[in-house]
C-alpha positions as CSV (number, residue, x, y, z in Angstrom):
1,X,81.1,102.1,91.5
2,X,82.2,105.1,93.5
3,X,85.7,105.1,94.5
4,X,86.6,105.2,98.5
5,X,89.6,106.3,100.1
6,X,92.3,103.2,100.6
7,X,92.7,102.5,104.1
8,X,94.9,100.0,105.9
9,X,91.7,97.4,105.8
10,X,91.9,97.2,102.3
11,X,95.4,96.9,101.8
12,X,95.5,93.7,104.2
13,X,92.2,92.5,102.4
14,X,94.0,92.8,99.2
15,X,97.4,90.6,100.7
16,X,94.4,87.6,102.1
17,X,92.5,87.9,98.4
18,X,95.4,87.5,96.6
19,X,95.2,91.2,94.9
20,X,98.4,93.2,94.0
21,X,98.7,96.2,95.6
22,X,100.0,99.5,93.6
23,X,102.4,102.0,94.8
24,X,103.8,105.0,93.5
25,X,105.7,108.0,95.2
26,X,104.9,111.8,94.4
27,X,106.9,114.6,95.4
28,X,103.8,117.5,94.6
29,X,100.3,118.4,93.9
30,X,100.4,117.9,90.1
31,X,102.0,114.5,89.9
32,X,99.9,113.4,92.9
33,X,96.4,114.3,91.3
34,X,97.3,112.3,88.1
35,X,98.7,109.2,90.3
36,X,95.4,109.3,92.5
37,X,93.8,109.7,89.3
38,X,95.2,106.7,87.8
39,X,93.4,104.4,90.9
40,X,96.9,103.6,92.5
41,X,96.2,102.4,96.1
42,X,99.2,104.0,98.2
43,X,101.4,106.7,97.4
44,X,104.8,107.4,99.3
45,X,106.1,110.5,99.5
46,X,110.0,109.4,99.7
47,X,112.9,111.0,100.6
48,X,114.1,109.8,97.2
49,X,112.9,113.2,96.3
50,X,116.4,114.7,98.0
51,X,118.2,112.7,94.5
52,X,115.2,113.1,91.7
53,X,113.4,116.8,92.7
54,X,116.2,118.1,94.9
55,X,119.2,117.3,93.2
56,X,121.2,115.9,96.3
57,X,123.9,113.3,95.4
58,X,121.9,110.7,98.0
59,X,119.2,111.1,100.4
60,X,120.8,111.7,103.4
61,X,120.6,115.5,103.1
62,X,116.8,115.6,103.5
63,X,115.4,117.7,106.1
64,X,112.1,117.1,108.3
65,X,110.6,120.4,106.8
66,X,111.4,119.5,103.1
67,X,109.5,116.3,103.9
68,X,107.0,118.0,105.4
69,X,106.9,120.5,102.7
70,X,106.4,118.6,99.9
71,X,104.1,116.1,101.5
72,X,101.5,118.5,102.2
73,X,101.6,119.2,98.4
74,X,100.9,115.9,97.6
75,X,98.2,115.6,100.4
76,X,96.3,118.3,98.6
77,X,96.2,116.7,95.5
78,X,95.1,113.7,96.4
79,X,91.9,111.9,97.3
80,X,91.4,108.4,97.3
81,X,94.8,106.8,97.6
82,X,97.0,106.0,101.0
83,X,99.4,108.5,101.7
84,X,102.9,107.5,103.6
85,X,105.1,110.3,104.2
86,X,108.8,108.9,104.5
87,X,110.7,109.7,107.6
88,X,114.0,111.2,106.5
89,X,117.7,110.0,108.1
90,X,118.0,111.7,111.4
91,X,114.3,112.3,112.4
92,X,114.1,108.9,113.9
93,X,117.5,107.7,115.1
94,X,118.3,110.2,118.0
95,X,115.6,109.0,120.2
96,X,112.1,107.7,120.5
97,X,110.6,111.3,121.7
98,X,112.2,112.6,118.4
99,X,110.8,109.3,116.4
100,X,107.0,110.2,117.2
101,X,107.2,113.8,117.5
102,X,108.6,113.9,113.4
103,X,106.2,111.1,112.5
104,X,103.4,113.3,114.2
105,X,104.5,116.5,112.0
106,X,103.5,114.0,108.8
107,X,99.6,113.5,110.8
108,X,98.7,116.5,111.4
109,X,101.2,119.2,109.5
110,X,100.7,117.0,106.1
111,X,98.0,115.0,106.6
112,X,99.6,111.5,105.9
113,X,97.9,108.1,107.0
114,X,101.5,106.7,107.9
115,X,105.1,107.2,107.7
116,X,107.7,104.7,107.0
117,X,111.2,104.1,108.6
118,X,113.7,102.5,107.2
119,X,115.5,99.3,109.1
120,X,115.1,96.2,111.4
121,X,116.7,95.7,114.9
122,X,117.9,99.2,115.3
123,X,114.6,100.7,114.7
124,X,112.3,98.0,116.5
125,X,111.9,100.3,119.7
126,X,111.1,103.6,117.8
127,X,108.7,101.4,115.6
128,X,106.8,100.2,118.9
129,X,106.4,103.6,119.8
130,X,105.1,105.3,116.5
131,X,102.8,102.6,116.6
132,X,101.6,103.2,120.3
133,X,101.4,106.7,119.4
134,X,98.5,105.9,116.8
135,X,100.4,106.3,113.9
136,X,100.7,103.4,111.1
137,X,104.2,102.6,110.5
138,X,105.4,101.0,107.1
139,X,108.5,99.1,107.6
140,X,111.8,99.4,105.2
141,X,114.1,95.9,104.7
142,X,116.8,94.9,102.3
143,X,119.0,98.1,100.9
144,X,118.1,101.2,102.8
145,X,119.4,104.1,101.1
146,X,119.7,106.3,104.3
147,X,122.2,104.1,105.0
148,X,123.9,102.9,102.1
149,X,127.9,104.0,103.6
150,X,127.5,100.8,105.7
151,X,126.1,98.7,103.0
152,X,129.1,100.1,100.8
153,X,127.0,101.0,98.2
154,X,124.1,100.5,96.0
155,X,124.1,96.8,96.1
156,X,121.4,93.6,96.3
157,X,120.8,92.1,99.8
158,X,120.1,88.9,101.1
159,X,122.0,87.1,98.2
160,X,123.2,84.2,100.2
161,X,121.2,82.0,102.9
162,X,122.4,83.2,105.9
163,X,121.5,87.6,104.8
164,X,118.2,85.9,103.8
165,X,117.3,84.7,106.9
166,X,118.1,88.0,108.3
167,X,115.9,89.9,106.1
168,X,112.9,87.3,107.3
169,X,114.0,87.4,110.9
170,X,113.5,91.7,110.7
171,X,110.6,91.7,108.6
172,X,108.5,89.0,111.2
173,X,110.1,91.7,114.1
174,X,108.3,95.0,112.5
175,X,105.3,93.1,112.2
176,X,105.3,92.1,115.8
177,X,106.4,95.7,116.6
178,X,103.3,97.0,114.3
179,X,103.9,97.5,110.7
180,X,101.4,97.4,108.5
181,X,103.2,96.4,105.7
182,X,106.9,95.9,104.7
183,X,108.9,97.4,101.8
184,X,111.6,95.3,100.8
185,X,114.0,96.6,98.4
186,X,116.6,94.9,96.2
187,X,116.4,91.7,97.4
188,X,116.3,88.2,95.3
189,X,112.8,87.1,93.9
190,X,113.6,84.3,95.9
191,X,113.4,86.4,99.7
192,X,110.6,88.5,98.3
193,X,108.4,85.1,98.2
194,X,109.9,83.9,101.2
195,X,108.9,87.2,103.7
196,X,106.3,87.3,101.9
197,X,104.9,83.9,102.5
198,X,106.1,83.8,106.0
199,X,104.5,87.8,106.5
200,X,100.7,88.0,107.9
201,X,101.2,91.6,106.6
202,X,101.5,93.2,103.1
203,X,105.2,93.1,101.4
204,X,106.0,95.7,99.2
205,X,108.6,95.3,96.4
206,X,110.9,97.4,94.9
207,X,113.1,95.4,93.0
208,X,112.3,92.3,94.9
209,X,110.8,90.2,92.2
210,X,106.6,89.5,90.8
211,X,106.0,87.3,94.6
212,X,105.4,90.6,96.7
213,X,102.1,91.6,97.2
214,X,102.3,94.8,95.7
215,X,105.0,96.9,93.9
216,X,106.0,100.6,94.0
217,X,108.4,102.5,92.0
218,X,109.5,105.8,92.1
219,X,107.3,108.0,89.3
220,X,109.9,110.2,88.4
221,X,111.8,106.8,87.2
222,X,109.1,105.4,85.8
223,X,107.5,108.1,83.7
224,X,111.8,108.5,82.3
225,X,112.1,112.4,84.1
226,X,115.3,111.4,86.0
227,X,117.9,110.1,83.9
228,X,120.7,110.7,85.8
229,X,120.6,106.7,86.1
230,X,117.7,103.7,85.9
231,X,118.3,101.3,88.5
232,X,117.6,97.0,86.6
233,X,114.1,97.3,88.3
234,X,112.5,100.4,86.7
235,X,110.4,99.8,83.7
236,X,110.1,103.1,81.7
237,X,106.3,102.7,80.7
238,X,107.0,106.6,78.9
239,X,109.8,108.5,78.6
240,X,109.3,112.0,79.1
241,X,112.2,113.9,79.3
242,X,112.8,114.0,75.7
243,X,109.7,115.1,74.7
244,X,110.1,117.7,77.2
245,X,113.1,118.8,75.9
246,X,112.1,118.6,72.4
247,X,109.5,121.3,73.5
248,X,111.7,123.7,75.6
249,X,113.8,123.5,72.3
250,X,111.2,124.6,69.8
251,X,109.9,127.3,72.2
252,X,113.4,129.0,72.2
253,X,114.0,128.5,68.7
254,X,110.3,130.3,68.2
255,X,110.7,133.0,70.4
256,X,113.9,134.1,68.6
257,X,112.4,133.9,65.3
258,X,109.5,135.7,66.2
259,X,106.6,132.9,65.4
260,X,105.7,133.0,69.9
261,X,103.5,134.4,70.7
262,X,101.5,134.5,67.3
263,X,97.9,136.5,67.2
264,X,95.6,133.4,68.6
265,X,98.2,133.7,71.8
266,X,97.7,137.2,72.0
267,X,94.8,139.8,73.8
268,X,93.2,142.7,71.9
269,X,90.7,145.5,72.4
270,X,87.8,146.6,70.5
271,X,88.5,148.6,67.1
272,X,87.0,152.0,68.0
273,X,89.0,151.3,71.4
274,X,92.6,150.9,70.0
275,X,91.4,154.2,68.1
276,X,91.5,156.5,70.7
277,X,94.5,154.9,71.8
278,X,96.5,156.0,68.4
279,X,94.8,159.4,69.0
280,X,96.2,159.8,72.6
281,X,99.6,159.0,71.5
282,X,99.7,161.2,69.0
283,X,98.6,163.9,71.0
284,X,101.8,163.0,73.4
């Protein structure tokens, strides 16, 4: 059967049929083409990419134009699946004029389907106005790396009754505002079935336990590229840096020796060509 681009429709379809959705991020054209490739239904260009492609310390440091930048990459290597571009810390907070005007840059500068914001009550207003603006908004709930200072660190949410409750309250208040769908990251399995029982809209998990409706991951994680750390929730289904750096290693070690290039890397001209070249160098 022919495949169709993923649109919102289908990702709700998939939450009422009791389908899981997939979800992976991409931060340029190669790694997009072989996630679109693969038949994964959404792919978020984060602002993770500031830590894992960047090298910043946290995401905070990312710029609207990086963002944009690297999301039109991914835009032009993908087909099928449904792009979210990922509103960086900054572009949203200042005011509602700045909020639509950045998540417009993602439309029609990088040809995204959506952006996502990270947060509940303080980002209910900007949400509404995305969303009246024509442009899908995927909500963010649990640990929010923008603003992981006031969370004081890197640390599951909602672990008691009362933070739970919260996280439910927020979640049912983006879908009201609009959202589409809700990410919720680092949260107990137990909150990730209960928003996502209580939710009319998709939940998207991310170290929120198997009860979500769908799950992303960064790639870069899950393929084993960054190793600077791997968070309890990655699964490494490959682990490529080695074997990348098993084959930078050999091709130093052969270029010093002399093996690289060898004749079937190399160009050559005809016989009676390389000829007249001896001749005209002797005649130098």
């Amino acid at each position: 059967m022919e495949r169709k681009k993923i649109t919102i429709t289908d990702l709700h379809a998939k939450k009422r049929e009791g389908r899981k959705i997939t979800m992976l991020t991409a931060y340029d054209y190669p790694m997009a083409r072989l996630v679109d490739e693969a038949g994964i239904d959404s792919i978020l260009v984060g602002d993770s990419l500031g830590m894992v492609v960047l090298g910043y310390e946290s995401t905070v440091p990312v710029t609207m134009d990086e963002m944009i930048h690297h999301a039109k990459a991914v835009r032009r290597g993908t087909k099928y699946a449904f792009l979210v571009g990922d509103m960086p810390f900054m572009s949203y907070q200042v005011s509602k004029e700045d909020a639509v005007r950045n998540a417009g840059r993602f439309m029609k500068e990088a040809g995204c389907d959506a952006v996502k914001l990270e947060g509940g009550d303080e980002v209910l207003e900007v949400t509404k106005a995305i969303v009246d603006a024509g442009i899908p908004v995927l909500g963010h709930l649990g640990l929010t790396p923008q603003t992981i200072s006031k969370l004081g660190g890197y640390k599951v949410q909602g672990k008691d009754a009362e933070a739970a409750k919260k996280i439910l309250d927020q979640a049912l208040k983006l879908e009201k505002a609009g959202c589409f769908a809700v990410v919720l990251e680092c949260v107990p399995d137990e909150v990730g079935q209960l928003v996502t029982d209580k939710l009319k809209v998709p939940t998207i998990g991310i170290g929120a336990g198997s009860s979500c409706d769908g799950q992303v991951l960064v790639v870069n994680d899950m393929v084993g590229l960054f190793d600077r750390f791997v968070p309890k929730f990655v699964k490494q289904y490959v682990k490529l840096a080695p074997a990348i750096l098993d084959g930078l290693k050999k091709f130093k070690a052969e270029v010093e020796a002399g093996l690289f290039p060898g004749p079937e890397h190399s160009f050559a001209i005809k016989a009676e060509e390389a000829k007249k070249l001896k001749v005209q160098e002797v005649r130098k």
